[in-house]
C-alpha positions in Angstrom: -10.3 -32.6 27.5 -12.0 -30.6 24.6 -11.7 -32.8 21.2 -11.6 -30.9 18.4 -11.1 -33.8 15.6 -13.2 -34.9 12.6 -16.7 -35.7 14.5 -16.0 -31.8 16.4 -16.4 -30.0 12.8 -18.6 -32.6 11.3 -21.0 -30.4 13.7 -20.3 -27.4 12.0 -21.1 -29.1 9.0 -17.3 -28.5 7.1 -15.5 -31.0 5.6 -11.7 -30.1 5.6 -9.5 -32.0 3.3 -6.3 -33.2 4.8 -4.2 -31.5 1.7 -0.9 -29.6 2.5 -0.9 -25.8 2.3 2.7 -26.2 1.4 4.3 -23.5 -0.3 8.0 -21.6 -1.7 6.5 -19.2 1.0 6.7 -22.2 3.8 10.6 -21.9 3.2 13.2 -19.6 4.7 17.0 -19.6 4.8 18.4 -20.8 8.4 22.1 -19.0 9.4 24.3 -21.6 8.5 22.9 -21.3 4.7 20.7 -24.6 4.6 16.9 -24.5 3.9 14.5 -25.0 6.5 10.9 -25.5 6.7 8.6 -23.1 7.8 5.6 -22.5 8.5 2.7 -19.2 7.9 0.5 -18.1 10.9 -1.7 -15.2 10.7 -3.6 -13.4 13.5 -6.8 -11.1 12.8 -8.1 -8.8 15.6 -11.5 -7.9 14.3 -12.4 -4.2 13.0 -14.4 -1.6 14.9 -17.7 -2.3 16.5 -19.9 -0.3 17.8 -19.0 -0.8 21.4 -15.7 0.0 20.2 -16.8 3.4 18.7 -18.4 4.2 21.9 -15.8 3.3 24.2 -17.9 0.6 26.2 -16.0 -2.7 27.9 -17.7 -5.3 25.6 -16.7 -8.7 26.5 -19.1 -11.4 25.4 -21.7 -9.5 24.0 -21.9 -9.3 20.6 -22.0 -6.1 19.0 -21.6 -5.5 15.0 -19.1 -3.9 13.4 -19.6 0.1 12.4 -19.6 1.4 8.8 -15.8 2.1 9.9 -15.0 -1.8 11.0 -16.3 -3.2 7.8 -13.7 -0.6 6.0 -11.2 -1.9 8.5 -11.8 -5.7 7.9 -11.4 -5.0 3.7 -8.5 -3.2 4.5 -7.2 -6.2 6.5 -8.3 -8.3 3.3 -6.3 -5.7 1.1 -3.2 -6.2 3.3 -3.0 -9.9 3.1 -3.6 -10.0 -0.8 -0.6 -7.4 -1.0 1.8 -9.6 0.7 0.3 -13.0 -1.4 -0.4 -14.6 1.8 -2.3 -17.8 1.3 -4.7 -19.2 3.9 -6.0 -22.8 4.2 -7.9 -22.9 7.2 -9.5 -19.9 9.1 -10.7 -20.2 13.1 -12.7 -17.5 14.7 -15.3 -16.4 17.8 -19.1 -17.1 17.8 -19.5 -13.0 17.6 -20.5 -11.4 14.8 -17.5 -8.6 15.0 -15.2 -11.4 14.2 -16.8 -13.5 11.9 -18.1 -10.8 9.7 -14.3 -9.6 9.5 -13.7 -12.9 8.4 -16.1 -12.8 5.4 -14.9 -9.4 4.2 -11.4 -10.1 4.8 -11.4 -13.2 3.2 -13.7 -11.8 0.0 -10.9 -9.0 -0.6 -8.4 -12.0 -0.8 -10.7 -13.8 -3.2 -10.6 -16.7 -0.8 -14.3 -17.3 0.1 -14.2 -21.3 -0.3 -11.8 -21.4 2.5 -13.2 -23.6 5.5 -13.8 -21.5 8.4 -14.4 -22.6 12.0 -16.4 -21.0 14.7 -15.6 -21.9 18.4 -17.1 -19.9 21.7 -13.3 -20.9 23.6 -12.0 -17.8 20.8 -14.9 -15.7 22.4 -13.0 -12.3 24.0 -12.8 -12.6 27.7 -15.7 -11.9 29.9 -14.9 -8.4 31.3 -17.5 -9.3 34.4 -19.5 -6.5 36.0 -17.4 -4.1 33.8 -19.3 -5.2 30.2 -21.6 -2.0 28.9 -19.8 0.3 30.9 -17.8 3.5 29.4 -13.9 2.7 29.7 -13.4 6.7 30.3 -15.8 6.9 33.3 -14.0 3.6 34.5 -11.0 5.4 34.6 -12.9 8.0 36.4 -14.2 6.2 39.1 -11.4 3.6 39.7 -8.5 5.2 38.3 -6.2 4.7 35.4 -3.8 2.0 37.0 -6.3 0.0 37.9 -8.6 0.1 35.0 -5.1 -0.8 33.3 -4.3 -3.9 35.5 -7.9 -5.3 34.8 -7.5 -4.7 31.3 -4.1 -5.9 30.2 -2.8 -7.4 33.5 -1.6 -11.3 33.6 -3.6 -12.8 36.3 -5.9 -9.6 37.9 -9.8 -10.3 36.5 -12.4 -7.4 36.7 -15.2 -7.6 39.6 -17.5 -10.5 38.3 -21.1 -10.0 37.1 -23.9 -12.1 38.2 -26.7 -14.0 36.1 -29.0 -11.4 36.3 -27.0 -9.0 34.7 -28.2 -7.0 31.7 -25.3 -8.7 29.0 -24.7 -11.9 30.9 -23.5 -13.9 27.6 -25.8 -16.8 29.2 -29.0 -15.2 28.4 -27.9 -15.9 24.6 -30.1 -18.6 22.8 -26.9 -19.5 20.7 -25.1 -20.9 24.0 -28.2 -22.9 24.8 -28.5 -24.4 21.6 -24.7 -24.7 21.0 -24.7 -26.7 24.6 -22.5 -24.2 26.5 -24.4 -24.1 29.9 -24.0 -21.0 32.5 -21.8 -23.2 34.3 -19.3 -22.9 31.5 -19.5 -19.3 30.9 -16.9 -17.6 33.4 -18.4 -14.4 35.4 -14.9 -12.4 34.7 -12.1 -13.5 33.6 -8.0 -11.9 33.6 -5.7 -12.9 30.8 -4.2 -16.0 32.8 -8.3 -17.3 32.8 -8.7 -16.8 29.2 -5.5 -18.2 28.6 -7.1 -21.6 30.0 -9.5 -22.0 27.4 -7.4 -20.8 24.5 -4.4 -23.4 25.5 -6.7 -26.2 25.2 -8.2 -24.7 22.1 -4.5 -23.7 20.7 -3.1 -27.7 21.6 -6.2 -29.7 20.1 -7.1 -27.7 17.1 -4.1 -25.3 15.8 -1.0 -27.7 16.5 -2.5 -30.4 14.1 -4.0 -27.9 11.0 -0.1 -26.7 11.5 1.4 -30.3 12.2 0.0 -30.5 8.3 1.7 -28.0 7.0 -1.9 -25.8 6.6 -1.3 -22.0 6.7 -4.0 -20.8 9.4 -5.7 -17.8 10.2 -6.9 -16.9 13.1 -9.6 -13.8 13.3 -10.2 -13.3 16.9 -10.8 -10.0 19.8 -7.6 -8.6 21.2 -7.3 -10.6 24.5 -7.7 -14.2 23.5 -5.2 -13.2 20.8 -3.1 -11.6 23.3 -3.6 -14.8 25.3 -2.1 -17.5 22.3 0.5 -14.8 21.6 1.2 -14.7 25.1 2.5 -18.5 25.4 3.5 -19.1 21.3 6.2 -15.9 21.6 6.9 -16.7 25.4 6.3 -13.2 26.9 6.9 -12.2 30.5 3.8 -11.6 32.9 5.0 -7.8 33.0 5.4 -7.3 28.9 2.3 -8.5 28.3 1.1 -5.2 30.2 2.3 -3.3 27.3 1.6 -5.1 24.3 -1.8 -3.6 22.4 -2.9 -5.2 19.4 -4.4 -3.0 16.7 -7.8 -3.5 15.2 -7.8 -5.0 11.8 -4.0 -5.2 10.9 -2.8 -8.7 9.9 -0.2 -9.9 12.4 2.4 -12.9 10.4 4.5 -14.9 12.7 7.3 -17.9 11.2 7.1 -20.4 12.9 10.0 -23.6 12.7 8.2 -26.2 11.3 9.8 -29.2 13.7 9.1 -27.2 16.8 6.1 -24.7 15.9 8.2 -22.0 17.7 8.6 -18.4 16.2 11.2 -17.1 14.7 11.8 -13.3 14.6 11.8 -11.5 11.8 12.9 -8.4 10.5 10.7 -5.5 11.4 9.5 -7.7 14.5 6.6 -5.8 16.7 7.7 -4.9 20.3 8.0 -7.5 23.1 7.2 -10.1 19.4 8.8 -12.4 16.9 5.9 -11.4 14.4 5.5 -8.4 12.3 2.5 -6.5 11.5 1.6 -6.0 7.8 1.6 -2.3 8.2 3.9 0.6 8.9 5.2 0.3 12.4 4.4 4.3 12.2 0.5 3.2 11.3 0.8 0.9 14.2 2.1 3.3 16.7 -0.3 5.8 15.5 -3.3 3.3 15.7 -1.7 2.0 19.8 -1.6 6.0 20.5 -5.4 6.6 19.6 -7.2 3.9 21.3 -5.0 4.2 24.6 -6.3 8.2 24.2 -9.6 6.8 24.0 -9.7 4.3 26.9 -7.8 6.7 29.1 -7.8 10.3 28.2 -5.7 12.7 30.2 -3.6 9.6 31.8 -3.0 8.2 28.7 0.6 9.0 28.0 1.5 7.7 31.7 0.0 4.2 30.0 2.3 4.3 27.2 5.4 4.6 29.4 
């Protein structure tokens, strides 16, 4: 079992205090009229990288955000300041897209003390023999459904890639001096695989910042997000299918402060007890573009 205590983040040399992130915002009103504790969680998807722009499957490999991603990740910053939502603790990826999102976020919010944590298990999944490859020409050669299924399916994984491919994330010197071995680095993994890795993660390292009463952030790539959203809100192997989450727009979940479960909100997302700080028209507008990208002609089969 992972351990993700005091000697874990010793190695990342951070020091967190174990101070409450309490606030009037860790309150809401339950039906019968009594006050009950709540609790703030916040999920990131990282803004646009260059893989992204260009349509490629990226997986592991760690591209940087595009002039347009680092507007994206101060506009995510911009969005949080708006609704005065205060973060304690902030846990992201090893790649680049995603911590750098976190530094421009967090510099918007004037919050740049904050601890952040970096951890390889909120790496996005390994797309296997799919990473570098153009979504469209996927689609193309495989067809739409099945580009679909390996993309936001429960438990089908893309075909694997080998060590001697061009992006195996192995070839990386920060794995090698992090300790992660090839061994531990999966060849292709579907959403049930990643879900593995972020459960673990989710049960050793979240639960207790959240057992404290610390508002958390988490700044991650769309399917290990989609993976912890997955088991926190409960969703069905076949909703999963349709639930998208847009680059760069804060997601904020309530969750009961006894149980850590959510509690829906008004304005909740589709198939979610969370809400997006944005227009659900922004949303919808942001889920039709990139579904256009990925799967041109067939893509308003996909959003059936």
């Amino acid at each position: 079992m992972l351990n993700y205590g005091a000697a874990s983040r010793c190695k990342f040399g951070l020091v967190q205090p174990a101070y409450s992130g309490y606030s009037a915002r860790n309150m809401s009103v339950a039906t019968n009229g009594s006050a009950k504790e709540t609790l703030q969680l916040i999920f990131l998807r990282h803004g646009q990288s260059t893989w992204n722009k260009e349509n490629i499957f990226i997986g592991m490999t760690d591209t940087p955000l595009t002039p347009e991603g680092v507007q994206e990740a101060k506009s995510a910053g911009r969005l949080l300041k708006a609704e005065n939502i205060g973060i304690d603790v902030v846990y992201t990826s090893l790649l680049r897209r995603s911590t750098k999102t976190v530094w421009l976020a967090m510099q918007e919010i004037g919050l740049e003390w904050v601890p952040v944590i970096k951890d390889w298990h909120l790496n996005e999944r390994n797309y296997g023999d799919l990473v570098g490859k153009n979504k469209e020409e996927c689609v193309n050669e495989h067809g739409a459904e099945v580009v679909r299924r390996w993309r936001r399916s429960w438990d089908t994984p893309p075909p694997p890639m080998d060590r001697n491919h061009e992006f195996w994330p192995g070839n990386d010197e920060r794995y090698k001096r992090l300790g992660i071995t090839d061994d531990m680095i999966p060849a292709s993994e579907s959403l049930k695989d990643v879900t593995k890795r972020t459960s673990t993660f989710w049960d050793n390292a979240i639960v207790p910042e959240l057992r404290m009463k610390k508002k958390v952030m988490i700044v991650g790539h769309e399917n290990n997000l989609r993976s912890i959203i997955k088991r926190l809100d409960d969703i069905s192997d076949e909703d999963i299918l349709r639930v998208e989450l847009p680059r760069a727009i804060p997601l904020e979940y309530t969750l009961d402060a006894e149980t850590l479960k959510p509690i829906k909100v008004e304005g909740a997302a589709n198939f979610l007890s969370a809400r997006y700080l944005e227009s659900q028209d922004v949303v919808k507008e942001i889920y039709e573009r990139d579904l256009k990208l990925v799967y041109g002609k067939d893509a308003e089969k996909m959003m059936s």
